[in-house]
SENU-246818 format. One record per residue (C-alpha): residue in one letter; z, y, x; residue number from 0. Coordinates in pm, 1 decimal. Each point is the difference from the previous one (the first is absolute). Example, Ala and Ser with C-alpha at 12.3 -4.5 7.8 and 13.67 -1.06 7.14 Angstrom:
BEGIN
<site badren="a" Z="780.0" Y="-450.0" X="1230.0" filo="0"/>
<site badren="s" Z="-66.0" Y="344.0" X="137.0" filo="1"/>
END
This chain:
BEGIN
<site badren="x" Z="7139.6" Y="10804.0" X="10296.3" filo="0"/>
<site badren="x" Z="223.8" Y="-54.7" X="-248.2" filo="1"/>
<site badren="x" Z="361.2" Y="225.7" X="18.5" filo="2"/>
<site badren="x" Z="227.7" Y="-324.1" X="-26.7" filo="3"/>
<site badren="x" Z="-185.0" Y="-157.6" X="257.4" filo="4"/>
<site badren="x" Z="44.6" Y="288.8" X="204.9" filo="5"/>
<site badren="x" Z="352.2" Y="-34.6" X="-91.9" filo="6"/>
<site badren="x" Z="40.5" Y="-296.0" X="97.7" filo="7"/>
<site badren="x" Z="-104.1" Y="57.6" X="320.5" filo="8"/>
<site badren="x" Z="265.6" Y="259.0" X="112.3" filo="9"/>
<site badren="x" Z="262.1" Y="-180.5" X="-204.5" filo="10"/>
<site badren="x" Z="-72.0" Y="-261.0" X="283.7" filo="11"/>
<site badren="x" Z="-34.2" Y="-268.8" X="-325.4" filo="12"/>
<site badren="x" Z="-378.1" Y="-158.9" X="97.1" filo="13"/>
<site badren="x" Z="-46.2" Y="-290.3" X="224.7" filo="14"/>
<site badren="x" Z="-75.2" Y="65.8" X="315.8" filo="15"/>
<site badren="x" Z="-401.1" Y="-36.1" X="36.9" filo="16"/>
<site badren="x" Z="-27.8" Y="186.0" X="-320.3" filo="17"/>
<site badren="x" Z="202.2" Y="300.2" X="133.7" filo="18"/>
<site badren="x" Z="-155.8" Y="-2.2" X="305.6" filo="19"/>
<site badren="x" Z="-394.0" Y="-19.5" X="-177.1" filo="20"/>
<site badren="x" Z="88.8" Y="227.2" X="-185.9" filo="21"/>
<site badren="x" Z="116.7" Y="269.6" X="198.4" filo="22"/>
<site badren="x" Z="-256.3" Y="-62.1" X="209.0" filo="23"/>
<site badren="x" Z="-271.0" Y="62.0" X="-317.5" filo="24"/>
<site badren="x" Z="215.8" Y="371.5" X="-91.4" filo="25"/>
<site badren="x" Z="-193.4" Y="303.2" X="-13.1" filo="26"/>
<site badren="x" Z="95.7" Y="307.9" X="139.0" filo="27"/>
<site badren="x" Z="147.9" Y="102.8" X="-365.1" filo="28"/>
<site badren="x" Z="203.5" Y="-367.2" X="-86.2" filo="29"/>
<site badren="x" Z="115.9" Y="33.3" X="398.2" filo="30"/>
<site badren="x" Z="161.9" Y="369.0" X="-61.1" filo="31"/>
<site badren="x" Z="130.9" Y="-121.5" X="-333.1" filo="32"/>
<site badren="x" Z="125.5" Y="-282.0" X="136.0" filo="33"/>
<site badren="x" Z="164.2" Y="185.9" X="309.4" filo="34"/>
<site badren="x" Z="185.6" Y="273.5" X="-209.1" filo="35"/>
<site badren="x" Z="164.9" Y="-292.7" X="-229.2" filo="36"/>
<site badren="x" Z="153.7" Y="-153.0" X="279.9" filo="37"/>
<site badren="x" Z="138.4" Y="336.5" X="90.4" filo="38"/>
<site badren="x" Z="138.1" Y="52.7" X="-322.7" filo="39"/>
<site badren="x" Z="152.9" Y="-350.5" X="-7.4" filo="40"/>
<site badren="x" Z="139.1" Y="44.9" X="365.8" filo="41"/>
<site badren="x" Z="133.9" Y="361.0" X="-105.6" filo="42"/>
<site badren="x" Z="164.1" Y="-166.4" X="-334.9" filo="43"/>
<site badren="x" Z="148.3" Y="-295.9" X="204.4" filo="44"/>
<site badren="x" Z="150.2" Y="249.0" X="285.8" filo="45"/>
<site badren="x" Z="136.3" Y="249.3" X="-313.2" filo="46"/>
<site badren="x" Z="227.3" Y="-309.8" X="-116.9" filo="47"/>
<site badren="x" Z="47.3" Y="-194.0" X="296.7" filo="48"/>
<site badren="x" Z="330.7" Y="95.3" X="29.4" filo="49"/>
<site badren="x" Z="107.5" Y="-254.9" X="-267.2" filo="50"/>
<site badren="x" Z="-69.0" Y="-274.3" X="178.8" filo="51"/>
<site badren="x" Z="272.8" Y="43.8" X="207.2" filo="52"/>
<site badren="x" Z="259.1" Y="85.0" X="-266.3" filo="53"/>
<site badren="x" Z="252.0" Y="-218.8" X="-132.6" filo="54"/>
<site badren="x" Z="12.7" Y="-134.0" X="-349.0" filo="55"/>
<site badren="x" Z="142.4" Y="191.9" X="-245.5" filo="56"/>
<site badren="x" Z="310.9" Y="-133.5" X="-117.6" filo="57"/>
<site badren="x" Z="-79.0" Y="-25.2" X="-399.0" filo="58"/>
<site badren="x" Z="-322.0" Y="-244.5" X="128.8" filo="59"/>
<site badren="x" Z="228.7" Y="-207.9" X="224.2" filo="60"/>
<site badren="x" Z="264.4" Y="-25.8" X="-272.6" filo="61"/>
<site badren="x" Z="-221.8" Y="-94.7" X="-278.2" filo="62"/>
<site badren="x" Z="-209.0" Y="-267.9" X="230.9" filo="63"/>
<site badren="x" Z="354.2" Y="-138.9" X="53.2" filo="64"/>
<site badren="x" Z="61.3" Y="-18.7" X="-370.9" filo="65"/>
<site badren="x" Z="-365.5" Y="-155.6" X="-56.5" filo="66"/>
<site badren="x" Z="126.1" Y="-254.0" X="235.7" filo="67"/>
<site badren="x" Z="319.0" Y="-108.5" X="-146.1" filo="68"/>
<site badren="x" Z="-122.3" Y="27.0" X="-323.8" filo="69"/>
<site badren="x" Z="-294.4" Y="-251.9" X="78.7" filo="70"/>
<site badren="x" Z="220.5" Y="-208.7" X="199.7" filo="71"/>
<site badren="x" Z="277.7" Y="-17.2" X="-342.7" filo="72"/>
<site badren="x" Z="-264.3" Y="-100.9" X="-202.0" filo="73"/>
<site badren="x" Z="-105.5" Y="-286.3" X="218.6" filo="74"/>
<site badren="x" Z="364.3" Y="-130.8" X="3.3" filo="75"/>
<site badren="x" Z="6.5" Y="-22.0" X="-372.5" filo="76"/>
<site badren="x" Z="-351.9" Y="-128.2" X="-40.2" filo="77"/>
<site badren="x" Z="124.2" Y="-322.3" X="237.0" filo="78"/>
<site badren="x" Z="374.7" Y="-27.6" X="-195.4" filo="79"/>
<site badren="x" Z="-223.0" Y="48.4" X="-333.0" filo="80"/>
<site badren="x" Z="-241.8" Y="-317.2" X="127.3" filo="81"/>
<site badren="x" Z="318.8" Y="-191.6" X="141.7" filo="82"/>
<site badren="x" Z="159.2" Y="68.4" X="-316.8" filo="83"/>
<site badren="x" Z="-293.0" Y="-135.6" X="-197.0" filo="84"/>
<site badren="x" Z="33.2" Y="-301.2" X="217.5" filo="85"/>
<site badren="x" Z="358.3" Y="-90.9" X="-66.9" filo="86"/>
<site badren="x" Z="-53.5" Y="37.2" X="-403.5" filo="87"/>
<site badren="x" Z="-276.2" Y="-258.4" X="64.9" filo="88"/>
<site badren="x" Z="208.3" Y="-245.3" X="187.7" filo="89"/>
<site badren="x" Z="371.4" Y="66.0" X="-121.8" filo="90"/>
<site badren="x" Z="-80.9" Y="148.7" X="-356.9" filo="91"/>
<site badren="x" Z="182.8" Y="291.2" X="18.6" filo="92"/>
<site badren="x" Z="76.2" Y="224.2" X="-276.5" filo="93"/>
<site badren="x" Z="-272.9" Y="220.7" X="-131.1" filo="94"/>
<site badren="x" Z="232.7" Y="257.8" X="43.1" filo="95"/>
<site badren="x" Z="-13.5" Y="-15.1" X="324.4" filo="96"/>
<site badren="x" Z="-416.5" Y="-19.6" X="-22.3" filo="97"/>
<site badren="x" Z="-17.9" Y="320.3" X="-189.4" filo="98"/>
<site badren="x" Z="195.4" Y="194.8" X="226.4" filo="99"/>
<site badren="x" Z="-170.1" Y="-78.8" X="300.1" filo="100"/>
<site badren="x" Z="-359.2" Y="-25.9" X="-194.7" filo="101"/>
<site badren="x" Z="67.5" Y="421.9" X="-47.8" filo="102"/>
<site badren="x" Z="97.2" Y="46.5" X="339.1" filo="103"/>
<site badren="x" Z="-361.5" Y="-145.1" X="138.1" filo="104"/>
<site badren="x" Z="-185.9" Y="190.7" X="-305.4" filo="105"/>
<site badren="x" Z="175.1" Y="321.5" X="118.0" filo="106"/>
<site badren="x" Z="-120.4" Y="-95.0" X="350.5" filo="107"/>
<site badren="x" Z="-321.9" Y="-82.8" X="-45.4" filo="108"/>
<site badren="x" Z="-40.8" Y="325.9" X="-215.6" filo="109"/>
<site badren="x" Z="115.3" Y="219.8" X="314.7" filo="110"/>
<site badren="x" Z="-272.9" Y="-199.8" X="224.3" filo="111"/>
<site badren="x" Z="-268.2" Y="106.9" X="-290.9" filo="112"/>
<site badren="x" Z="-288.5" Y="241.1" X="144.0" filo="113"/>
<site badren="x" Z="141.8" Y="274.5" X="-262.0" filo="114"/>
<site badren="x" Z="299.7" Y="-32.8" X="181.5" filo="115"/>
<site badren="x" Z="-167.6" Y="25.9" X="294.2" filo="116"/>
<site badren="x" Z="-173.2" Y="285.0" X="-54.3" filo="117"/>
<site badren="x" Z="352.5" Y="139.5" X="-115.2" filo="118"/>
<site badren="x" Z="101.1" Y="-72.2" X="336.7" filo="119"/>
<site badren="x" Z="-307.5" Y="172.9" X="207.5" filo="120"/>
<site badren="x" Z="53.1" Y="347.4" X="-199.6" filo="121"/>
<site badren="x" Z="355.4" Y="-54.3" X="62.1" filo="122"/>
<site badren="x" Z="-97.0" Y="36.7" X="407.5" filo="123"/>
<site badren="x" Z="-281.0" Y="254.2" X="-58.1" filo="124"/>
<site badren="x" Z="282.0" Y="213.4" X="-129.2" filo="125"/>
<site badren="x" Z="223.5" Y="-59.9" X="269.0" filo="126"/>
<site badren="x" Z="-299.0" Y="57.8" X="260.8" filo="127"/>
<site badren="x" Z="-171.5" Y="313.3" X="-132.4" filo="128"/>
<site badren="x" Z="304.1" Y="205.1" X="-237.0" filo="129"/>
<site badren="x" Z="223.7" Y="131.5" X="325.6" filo="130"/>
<site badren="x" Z="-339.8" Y="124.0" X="151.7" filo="131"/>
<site badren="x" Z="-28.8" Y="406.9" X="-24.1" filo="132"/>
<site badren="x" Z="-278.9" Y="57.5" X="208.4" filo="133"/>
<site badren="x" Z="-219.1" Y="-311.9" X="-131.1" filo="134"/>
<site badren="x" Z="129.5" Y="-113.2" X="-372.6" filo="135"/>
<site badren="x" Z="-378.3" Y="-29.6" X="-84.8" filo="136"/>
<site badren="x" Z="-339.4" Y="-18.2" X="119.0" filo="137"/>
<site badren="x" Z="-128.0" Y="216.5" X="-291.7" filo="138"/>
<site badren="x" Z="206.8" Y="265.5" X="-73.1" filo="139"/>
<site badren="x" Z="13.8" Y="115.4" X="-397.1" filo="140"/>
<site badren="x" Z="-216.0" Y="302.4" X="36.9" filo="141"/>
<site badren="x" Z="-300.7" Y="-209.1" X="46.6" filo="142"/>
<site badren="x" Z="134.4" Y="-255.1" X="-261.9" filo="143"/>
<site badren="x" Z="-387.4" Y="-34.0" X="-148.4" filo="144"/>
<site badren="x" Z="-120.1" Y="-131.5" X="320.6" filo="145"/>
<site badren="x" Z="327.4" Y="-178.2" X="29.0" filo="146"/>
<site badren="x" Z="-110.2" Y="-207.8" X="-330.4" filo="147"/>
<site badren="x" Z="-344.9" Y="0.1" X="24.8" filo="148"/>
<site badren="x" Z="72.2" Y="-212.7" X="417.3" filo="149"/>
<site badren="x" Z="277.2" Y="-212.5" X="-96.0" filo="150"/>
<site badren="x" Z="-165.2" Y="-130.8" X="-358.4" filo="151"/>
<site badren="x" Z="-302.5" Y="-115.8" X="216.9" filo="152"/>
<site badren="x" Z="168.7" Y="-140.0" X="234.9" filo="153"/>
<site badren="x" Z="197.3" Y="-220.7" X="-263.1" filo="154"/>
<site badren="x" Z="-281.1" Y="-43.1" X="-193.4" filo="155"/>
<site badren="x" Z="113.7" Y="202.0" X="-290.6" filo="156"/>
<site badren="x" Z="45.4" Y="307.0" X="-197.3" filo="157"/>
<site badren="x" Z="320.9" Y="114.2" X="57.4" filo="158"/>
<site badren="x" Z="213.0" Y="259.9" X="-167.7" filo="159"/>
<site badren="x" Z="296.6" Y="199.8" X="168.1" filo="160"/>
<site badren="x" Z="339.9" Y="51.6" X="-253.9" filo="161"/>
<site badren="x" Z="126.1" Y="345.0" X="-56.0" filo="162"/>
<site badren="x" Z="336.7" Y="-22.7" X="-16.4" filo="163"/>
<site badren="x" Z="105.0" Y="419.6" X="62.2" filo="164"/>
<site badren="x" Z="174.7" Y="-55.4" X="-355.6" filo="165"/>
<site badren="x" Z="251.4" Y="-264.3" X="209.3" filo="166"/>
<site badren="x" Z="31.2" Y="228.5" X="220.2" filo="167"/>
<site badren="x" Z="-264.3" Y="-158.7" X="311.6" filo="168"/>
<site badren="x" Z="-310.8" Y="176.2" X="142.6" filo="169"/>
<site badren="x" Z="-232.0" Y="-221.8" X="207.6" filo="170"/>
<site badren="x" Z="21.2" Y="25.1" X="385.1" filo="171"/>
<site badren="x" Z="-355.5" Y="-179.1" X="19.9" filo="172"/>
<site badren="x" Z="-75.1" Y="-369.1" X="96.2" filo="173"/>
<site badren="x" Z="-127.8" Y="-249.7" X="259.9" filo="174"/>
<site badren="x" Z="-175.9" Y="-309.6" X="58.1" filo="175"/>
<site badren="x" Z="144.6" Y="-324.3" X="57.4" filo="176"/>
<site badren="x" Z="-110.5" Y="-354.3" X="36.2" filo="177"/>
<site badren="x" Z="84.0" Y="-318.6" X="-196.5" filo="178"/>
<site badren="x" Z="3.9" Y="-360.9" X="25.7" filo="179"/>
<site badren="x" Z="-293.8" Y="-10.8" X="-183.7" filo="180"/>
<site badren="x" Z="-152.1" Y="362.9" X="-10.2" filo="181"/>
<site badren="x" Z="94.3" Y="348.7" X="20.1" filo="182"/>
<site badren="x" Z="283.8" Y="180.4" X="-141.0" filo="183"/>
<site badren="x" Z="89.6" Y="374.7" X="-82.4" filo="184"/>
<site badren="x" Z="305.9" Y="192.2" X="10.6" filo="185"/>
<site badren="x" Z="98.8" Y="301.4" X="-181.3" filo="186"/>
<site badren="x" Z="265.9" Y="208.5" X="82.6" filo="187"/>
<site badren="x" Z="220.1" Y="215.9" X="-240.2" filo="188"/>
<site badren="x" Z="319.8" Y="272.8" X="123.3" filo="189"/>
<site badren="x" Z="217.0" Y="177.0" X="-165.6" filo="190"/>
<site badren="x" Z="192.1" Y="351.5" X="36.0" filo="191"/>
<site badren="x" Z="302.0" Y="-166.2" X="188.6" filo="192"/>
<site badren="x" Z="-339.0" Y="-204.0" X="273.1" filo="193"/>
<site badren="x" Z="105.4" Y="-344.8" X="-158.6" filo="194"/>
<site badren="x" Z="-323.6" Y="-214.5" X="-11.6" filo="195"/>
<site badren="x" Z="-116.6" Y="-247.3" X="-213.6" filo="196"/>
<site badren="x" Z="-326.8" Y="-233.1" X="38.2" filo="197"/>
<site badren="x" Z="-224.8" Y="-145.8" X="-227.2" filo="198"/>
<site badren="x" Z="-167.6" Y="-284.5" X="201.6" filo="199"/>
<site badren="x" Z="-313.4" Y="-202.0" X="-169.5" filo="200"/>
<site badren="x" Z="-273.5" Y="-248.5" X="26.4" filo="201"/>
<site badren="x" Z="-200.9" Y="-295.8" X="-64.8" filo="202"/>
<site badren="x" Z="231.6" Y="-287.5" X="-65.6" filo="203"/>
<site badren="x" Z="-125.4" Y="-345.5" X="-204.9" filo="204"/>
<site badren="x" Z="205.8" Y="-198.0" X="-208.7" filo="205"/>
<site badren="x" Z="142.4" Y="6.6" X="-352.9" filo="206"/>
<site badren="x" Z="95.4" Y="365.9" X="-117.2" filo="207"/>
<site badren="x" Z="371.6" Y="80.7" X="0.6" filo="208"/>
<site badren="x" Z="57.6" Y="107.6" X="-379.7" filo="209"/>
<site badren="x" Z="329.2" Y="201.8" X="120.5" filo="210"/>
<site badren="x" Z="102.6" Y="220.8" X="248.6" filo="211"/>
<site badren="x" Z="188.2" Y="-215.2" X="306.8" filo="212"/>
<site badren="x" Z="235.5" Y="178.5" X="193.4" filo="213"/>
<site badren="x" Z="80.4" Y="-82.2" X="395.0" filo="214"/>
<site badren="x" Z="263.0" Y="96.2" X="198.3" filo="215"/>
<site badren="x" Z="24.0" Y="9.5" X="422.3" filo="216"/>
<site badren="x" Z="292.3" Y="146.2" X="80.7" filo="217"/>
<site badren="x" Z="-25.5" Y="424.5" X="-79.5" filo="218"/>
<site badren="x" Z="-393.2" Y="-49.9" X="-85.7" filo="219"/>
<site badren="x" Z="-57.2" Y="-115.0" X="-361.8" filo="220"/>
<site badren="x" Z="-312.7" Y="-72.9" X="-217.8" filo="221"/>
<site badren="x" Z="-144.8" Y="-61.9" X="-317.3" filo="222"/>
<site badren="x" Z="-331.5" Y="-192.9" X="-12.9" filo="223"/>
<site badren="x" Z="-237.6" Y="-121.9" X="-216.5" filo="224"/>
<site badren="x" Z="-374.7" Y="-176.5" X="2.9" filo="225"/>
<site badren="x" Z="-264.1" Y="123.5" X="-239.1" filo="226"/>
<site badren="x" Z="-343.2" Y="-143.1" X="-18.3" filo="227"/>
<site badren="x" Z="-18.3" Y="-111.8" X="333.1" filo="228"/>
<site badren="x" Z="215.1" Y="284.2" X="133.5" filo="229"/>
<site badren="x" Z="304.7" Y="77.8" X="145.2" filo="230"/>
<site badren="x" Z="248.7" Y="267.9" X="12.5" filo="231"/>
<site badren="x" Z="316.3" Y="83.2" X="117.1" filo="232"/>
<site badren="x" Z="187.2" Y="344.9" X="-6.3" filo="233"/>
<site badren="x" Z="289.3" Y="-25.9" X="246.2" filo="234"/>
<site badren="x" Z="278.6" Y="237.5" X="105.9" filo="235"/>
<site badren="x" Z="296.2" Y="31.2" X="90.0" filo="236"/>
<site badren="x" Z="178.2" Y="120.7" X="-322.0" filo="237"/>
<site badren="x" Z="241.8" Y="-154.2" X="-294.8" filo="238"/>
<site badren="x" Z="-167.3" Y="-268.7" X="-177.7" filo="239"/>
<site badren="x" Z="-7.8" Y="215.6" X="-313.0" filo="240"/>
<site badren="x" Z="-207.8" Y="283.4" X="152.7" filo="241"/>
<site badren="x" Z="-247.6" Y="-203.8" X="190.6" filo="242"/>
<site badren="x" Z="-65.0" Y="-179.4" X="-370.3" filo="243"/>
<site badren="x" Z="-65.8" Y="296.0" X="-172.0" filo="244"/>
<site badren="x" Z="-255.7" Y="81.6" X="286.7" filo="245"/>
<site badren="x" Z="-179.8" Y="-319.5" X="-26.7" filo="246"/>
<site badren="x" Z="-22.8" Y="36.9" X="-356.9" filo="247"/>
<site badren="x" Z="-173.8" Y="355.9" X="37.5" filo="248"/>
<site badren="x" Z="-201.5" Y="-127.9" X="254.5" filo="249"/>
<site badren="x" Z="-73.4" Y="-358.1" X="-252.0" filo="250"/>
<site badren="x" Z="-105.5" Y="262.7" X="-297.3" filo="251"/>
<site badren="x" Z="-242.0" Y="218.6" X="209.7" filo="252"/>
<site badren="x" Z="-171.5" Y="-254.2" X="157.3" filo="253"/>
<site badren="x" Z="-4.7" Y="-186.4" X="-324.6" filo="254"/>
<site badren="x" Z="-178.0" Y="295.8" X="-145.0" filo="255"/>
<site badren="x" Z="-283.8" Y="82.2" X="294.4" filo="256"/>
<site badren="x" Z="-108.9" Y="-350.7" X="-88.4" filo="257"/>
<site badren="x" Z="-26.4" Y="108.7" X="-375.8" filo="258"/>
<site badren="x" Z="296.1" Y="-253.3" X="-115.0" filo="259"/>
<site badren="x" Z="272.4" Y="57.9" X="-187.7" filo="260"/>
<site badren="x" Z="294.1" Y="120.5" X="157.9" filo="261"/>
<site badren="x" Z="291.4" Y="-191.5" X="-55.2" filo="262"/>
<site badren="x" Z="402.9" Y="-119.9" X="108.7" filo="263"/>
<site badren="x" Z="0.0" Y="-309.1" X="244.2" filo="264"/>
<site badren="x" Z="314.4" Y="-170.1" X="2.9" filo="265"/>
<site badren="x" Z="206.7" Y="-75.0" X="299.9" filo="266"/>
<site badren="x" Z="61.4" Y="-342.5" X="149.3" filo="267"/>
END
């Protein structure tokens, strides 16, 4: 029998005649196998099962409330922008008047992008995992190899981790997340003083950002770019000015594990 199918069977993920021919058809060996995963999974569900009965943190409740009111601005000036457009039709206003409301829905729509998105999901994997101290990570930094060598298959690519000791930042390790079209990986960095940082990536179609973006929800900031079919975002919360000059190490050593040229993006 094949381990996945095996799997699947604990995981409780096969249709019900299947799972139930099947465990009928286990051998002695597949049944014990089979017996000590659920154990481990009950064990691993009982260690943590405390959480489901905690509150929200704060920092994830205050940045799903800025998601929301940011969504719900942009919506309001997408419908004044087409109203807008509507009355220049009919009245022939002023092209003044066309311009200014043509750059509020452009900067709307570019805040709805999935970039922006993506901006937005590190933004709350920051807030959810960066307070933790028992469970910042899944993989802690001492077994950073097998750390790598998990989360680039699970993305579907070779992955390399940023050094950034010389900006003062050692990595804490990094965990698995999911996307809305794939999995994701975040790293995390701390300093001396325990302020954390995040470097949050993944697949992420569309038409490559040729500059560094920068996002900000509230404390949590973020500069992001797409690459090749790939996005990333390094988010903190620190001054503008250092958080760029951490993206930019991070742009330059990724830039050279994929044997390019390192280089300067600009900021937009």
């Amino acid at each position: 029998m094949h381990p996945d199918e095996l799997h699947a069977l604990v995981d409780g993920r096969l249709p019900a005649a299947r799972a139930e021919a099947l465990d009928a058809a286990l051998d002695p060996s597949a049944r014990a196998q089979a017996e000590a995963w659920r154990r481990q999974r009950d064990a691993l569900h009982a260690l943590h099962r405390d959480w489901l009965d905690r509150p929200l943190p704060e920092a994830v409740l205050g940045a799903a409330g800025r998601w929301h009111d940011t969504q719900a601005n942009q919506w309001r000036r997408l419908a004044w922008a087409g109203m807008a457009a509507g009355w220049v039709l009919a009245f022939g206003l002023g092209w003044g008047l066309h311009g200014r409301q043509a750059d509020d829905a452009a900067q709307a729509v570019a805040a709805s992008t999935p970039p922006a998105q993506f901006a937005r999901q590190a933004a709350v994997a920051y807030a959810v995992y960066q307070p933790e101290q028992r469970h910042p990570v899944e993989v802690a930094a001492d077994q950073q190899e097998h750390l790598v060598q998990w989360l680039s298959k699970r993305l579907a690519r070779p992955l390399t981790v940023p050094r950034l000791q010389a900006q003062g930042f050692d990595l804490v390790g990094g965990r698995l997340l999911p996307g809305d079209a794939g999995a994701r990986a975040q790293f995390m960095y701390q300093n001396a003083t325990g302020q954390r940082i995040t470097l949050y990536l993944g697949a992420l179609d569309g038409t490559p950002l040729e500059a560094f973006r920068f996002d900000q929800q509230g404390p949590v900031a973020s500069f992001y770019w797409v690459e090749r079919g790939f996005g990333y975002a390094l988010t903190g919360e620190l001054p503008r000015p250092a958080l760029q000059a951490l993206a930019t190490a991070v742009y330059e050593q990724l830039q050279r594990g994929t044997a390019q040229p390192a280089g300067t993006r600009q900021i937009r």
